[in-house]
N, C-alpha and C positions, 0 to 999 in steps of 0.2 A: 389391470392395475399398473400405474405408474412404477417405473424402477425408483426405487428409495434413495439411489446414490444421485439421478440428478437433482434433490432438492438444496442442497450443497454449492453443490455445483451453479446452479442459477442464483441462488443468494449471493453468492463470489463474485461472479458476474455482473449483476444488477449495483452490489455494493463498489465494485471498481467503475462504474464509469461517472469519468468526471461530471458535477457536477454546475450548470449555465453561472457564467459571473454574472455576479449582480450590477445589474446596469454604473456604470460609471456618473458622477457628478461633477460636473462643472459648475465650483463656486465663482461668483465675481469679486472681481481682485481688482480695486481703488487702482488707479483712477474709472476701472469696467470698459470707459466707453470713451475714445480720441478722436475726433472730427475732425477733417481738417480739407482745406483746400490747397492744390498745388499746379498755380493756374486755372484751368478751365475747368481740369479733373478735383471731385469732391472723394474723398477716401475718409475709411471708417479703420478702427483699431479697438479691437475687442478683447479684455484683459480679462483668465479664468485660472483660479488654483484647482488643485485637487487635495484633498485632504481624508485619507494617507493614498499615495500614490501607488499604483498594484507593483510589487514589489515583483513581477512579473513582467517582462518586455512582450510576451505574446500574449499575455492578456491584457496589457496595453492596447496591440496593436488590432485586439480583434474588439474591446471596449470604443477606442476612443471615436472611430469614424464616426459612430452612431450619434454619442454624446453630443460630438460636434453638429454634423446636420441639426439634433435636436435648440441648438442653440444661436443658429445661425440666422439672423433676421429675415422675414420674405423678398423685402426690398434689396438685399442686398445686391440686386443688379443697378441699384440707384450709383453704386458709387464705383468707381472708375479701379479703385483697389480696396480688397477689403479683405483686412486681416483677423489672425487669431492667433493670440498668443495664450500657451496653457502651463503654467508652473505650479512646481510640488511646493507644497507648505513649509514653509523650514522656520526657525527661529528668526531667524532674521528679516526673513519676510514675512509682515505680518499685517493681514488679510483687513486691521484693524486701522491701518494707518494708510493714509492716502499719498502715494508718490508719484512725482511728476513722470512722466512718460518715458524720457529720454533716461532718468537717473532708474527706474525700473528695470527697462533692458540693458542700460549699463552693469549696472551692480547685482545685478544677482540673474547672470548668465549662468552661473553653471544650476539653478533651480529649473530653467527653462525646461520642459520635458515636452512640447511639441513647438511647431509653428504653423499654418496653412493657410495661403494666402487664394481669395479667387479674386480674377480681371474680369468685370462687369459681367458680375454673375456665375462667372468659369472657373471652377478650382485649380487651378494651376500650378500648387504645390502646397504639400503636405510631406512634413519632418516628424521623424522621433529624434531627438537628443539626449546623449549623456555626456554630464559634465562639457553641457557648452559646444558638444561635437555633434556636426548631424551623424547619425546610424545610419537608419533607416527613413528609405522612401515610401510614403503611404500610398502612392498612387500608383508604382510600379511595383508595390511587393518585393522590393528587395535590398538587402542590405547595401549600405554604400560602403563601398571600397575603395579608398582608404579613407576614413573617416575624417570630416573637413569640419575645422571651426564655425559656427555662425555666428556671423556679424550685422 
């Protein structure tokens, strides 16, 4: 016969451990999709909200890589640079209305909550942002010290 006290005890247990976040979505966010050439090099710019944003930084950070791979085109070694930009949903940005590219990342900087860029094919950097400031680094696991605007 089982001791009666560890039934308790394992239910405790079982009921504290966290349970898996639900996979992250990456909505597309007007204009979605920026083509552009710059001389010889053809570059892509891939615009994604999140709506509601994990009001968590480390389940952020352990959400977003996946999302991203999931979203990232096969070809994107087609293009010379090829980005991702990912912003929280806010009143002001609205998923509804289509903005031009440049006035996008202008005006509603501090929505931005990632960036990752790859060079033909190669990820070569990945941000978390708040209010406009990169944090953290995705690709070295570690927070940035002292926290730099991006521009």
């Amino acid at each position: 016969m089982k001791p009666l006290w560890l039934v308790p005890l394992l239910l405790g247990v079982c009921a504290c451990q966290p349970s898996p976040s639900p996979p992250l979505q990456l909505l597309p966010l007007p204009p979605y999709r920026y083509e552009f050439t710059d001389g010889a090099a053809q570059n892509r710019i891939d615009y994604f909200y999140i709506d509601p944003a994990p009001s968590d930084t480390a389940q952020l950070k352990q959400t977003l890589p996946a999302a991203l791979l999931a979203k990232i085109p096969d070809n994107n070694k087609a293009y010379t640079l090829y980005s991702v930009y990912v912003y929280q949903k806010t009143a002001a940005l609205d998923p509804q209305q289509t903005l031009q590219p440049a006035v996008l990342r202008a005006s509603h900087k501090q929505a931005l909550i990632s960036y990752s860029r790859w060079n033909n094919g190669r990820l070569t950097l990945s941000y978390l942002l708040e209010n406009g400031m990169v944090v953290y680094d995705l690709l070295t696991g570690q927070a940035v010290s002292p926290a730099w605007e991006f521009d």
